[in-house]
C-alpha positions in Angstrom: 81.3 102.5 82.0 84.5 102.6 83.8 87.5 103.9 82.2 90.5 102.0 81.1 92.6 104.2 83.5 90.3 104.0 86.4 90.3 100.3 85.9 93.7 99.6 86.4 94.1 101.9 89.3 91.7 99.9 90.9 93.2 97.2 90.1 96.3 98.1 92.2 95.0 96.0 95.3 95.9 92.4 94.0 96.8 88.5 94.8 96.6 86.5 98.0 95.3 83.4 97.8 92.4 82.1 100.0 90.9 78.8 98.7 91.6 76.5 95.9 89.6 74.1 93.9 89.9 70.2 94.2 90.1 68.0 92.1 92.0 70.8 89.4 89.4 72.6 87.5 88.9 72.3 84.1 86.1 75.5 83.9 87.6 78.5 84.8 86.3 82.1 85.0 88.8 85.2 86.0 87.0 88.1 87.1 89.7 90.3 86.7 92.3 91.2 83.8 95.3 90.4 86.1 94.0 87.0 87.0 93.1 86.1 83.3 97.2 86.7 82.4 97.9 84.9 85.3 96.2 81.8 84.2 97.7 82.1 80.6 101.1 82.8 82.3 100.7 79.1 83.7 99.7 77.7 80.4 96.3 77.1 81.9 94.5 79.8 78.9 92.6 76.7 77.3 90.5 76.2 80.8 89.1 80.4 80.7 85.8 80.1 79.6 85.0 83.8 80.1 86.5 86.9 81.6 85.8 90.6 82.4 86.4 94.1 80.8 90.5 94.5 80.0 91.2 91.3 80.3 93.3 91.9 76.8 96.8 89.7 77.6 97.6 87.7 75.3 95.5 88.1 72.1 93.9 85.1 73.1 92.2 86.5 76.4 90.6 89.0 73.7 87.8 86.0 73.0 86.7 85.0 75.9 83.2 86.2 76.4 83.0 89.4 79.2 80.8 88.6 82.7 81.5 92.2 83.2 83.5 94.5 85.4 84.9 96.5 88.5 81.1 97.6 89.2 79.4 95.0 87.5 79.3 91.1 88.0 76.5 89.3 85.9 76.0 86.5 88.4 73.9 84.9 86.2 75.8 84.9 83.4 78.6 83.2 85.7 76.3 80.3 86.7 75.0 79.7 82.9 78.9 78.9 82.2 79.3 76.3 84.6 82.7 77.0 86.0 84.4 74.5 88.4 86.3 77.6 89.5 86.0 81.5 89.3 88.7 83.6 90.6 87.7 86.4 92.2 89.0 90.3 93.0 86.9 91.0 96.4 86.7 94.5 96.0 83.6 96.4 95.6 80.7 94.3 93.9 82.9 91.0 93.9 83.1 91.7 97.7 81.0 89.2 98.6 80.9 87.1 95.8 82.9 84.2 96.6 80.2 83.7 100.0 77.7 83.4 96.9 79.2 81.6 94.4 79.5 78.3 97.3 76.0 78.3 97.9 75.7 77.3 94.5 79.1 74.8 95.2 81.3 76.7 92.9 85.2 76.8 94.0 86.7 80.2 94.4 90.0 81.3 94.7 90.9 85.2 96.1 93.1 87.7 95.2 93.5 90.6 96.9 97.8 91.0 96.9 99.2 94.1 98.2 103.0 92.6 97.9 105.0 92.6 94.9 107.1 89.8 96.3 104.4 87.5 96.9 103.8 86.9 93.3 105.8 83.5 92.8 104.1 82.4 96.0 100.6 83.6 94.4 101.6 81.7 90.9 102.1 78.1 92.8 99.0 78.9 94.7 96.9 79.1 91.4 99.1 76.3 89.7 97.7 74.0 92.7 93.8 75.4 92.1 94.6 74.8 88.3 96.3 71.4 88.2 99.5 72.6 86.9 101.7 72.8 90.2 104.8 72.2 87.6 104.6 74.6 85.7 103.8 77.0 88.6 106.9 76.2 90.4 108.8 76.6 87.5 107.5 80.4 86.9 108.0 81.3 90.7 111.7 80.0 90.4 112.4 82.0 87.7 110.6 85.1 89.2 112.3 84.8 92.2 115.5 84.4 90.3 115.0 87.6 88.8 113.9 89.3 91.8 117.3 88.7 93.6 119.0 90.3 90.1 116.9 93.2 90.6 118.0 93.5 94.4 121.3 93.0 93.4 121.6 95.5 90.5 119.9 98.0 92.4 123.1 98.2 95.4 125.3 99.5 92.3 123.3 102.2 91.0 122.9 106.1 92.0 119.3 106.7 93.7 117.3 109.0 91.8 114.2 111.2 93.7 111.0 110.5 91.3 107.2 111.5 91.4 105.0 109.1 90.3 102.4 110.5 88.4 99.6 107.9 88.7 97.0 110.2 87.2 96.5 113.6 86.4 92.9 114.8 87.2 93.1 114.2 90.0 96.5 114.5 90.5 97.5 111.1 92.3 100.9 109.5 93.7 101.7 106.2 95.2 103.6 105.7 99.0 105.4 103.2 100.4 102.2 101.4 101.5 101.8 100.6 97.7 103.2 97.3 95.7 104.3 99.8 93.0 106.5 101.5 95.1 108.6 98.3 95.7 109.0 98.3 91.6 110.9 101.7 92.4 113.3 100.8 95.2 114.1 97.9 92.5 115.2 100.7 90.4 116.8 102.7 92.9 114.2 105.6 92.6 113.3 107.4 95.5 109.6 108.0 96.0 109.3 111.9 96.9 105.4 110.6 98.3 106.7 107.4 100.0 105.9 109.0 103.3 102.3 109.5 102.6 99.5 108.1 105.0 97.1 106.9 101.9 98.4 104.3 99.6 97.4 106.3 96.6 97.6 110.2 97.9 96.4 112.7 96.3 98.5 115.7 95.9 98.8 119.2 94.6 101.5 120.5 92.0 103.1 122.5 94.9 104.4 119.5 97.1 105.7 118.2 93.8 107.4 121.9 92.8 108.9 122.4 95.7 110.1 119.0 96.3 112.0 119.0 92.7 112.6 115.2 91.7 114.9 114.4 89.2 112.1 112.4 87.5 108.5 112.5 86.8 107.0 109.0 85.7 103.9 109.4 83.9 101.6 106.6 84.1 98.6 108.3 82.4 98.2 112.0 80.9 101.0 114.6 81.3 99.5 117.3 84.2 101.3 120.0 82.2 104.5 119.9 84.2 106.4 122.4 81.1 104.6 125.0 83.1 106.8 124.6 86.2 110.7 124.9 84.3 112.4 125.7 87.6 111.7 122.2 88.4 114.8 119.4 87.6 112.8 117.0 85.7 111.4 119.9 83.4 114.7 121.0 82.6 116.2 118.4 81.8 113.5 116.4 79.9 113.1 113.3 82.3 109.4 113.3 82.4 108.7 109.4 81.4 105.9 107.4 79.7 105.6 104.4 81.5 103.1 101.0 79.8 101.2 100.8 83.0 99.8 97.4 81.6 102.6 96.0 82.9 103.4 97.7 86.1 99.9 98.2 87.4 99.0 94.7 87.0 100.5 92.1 89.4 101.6 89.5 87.1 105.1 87.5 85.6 105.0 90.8 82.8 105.4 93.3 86.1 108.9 92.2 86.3 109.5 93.4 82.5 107.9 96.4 83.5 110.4 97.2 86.3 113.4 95.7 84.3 112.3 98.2 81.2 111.9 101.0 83.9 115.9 100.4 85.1 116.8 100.6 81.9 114.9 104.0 81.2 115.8 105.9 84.5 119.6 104.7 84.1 120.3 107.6 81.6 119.2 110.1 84.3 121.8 108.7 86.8 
């Protein structure tokens, strides 16, 4: 079975839209734990009638029945619900899904977002697929209001260089080419990796030693950095926890998680 931790790392490719129901659907199915928050976020949660593995925001989401995961999709189980529309990750075993799924006519909407600002625009997308274009504009205004404070705030405070620990074994970063690493410039923290080729490098403790950050963010097991204390971070105890529930998926909540992680790295400034 596939980790929580591998999960969300997977789930780091999100939300572009590609087709939408109509008439509004009334029988959804999100196959992934990002898309089932969206549709809560939207006040859509009473039209999920099942889900996959994770999908555990809000405490609601909890219930729905579980089609599966990132390497499994019961179609089956899919068609014996009925949906009117099933939104769909295409990565790896939901790759070609969607083709499937309209054989039978079932709608499908896509996700597969690699831009942090094209959330709101991802939000009224769904709305429309969901029949709730109100309340979709409503939560992409205030994102985008909140976006521009972020932008804004960021111009006044002192850049910080950071490693972003994304896991330990193996020992992986994030680059420019990743959403995650436009959360950081929001923050005014200075990606030590952001040159890497791979959106997700892998790396080895020396390029982190000997490029010293000020700050390591942890986003899953500590890779025993006490054992380097020449390094800044080390020394001065800024080796950070970070609830990757919120940064690592692509949803209104990611903005608490940068907001939260502006507030934590101020202290270092």
């Amino acid at each position: 079975m596939l980790s929580r931790c591998c999960y969300l790392l997977l789930t780091l490719l999100l939300s572009q839209t590609v087709f939408a129901a109509n008439p509004p659907a009334q029988r959804v199915i999100a196959l992934a734990p990002h898309l089932t928050e969206q549709v809560y976020a939207l006040g859509a949660g009473d039209k999920l009638v099942a889900a996959v593995e994770y999908s555990d925001y809000p405490e609601a989401a909890k219930a729905l029945p579980r089609l599966g995961n990132a390497q499994y999709i019961n179609l089956e189980a899919i068609l014996a619900f009925e949906p009117d529309l099933v939104l769909i990750w295409p990565q790896g075993v939901q790759l070609n899904l969607a083709e499937q799924l309209a054989s039978f006519g079932i709608a499908t909407y896509l996700s597969e977002a690699k831009d942090l600002y094209a959330l709101p625009d991802n939000l009224r997308a769904l709305s429309q697929a969901l029949g709730v274009s109100a309340q979709g504009d409503e939560l992409a205004g205030e994102l985008e209001q909140r976006f521009a404070a972020l932008k804004r705030q960021a111009t006044s405070r002192k850049s910080i260089s950071v490693f972003y620990q994304l896991s330990d074994q193996p020992l992986m970063s994030i680059s420019a080419s990743s959403w995650i690493n436009e959360g950081l410039k929001l923050c005014a923290l200075e990606n030590i990796l952001s040159d890497a080729k791979a959106a997700y490098p892998l790396v080895d403790v020396e390029t982190v030693v000997a490029a010293d950050p000020q700050l390591i963010l942890l986003a899953g097991p500590d890779a025993g950095w006490n054992q380097w204390p020449q390094m800044r971070a080390v020394q001065d105890g800024a080796l950070l926890e970070l609830e990757v529930d919120r940064l690592h998926r692509l949803t209104p909540r990611t903005l608490d998680g940068i907001e939260q992680l502006c507030e934590m790295t101020d202290a270092y400034r």
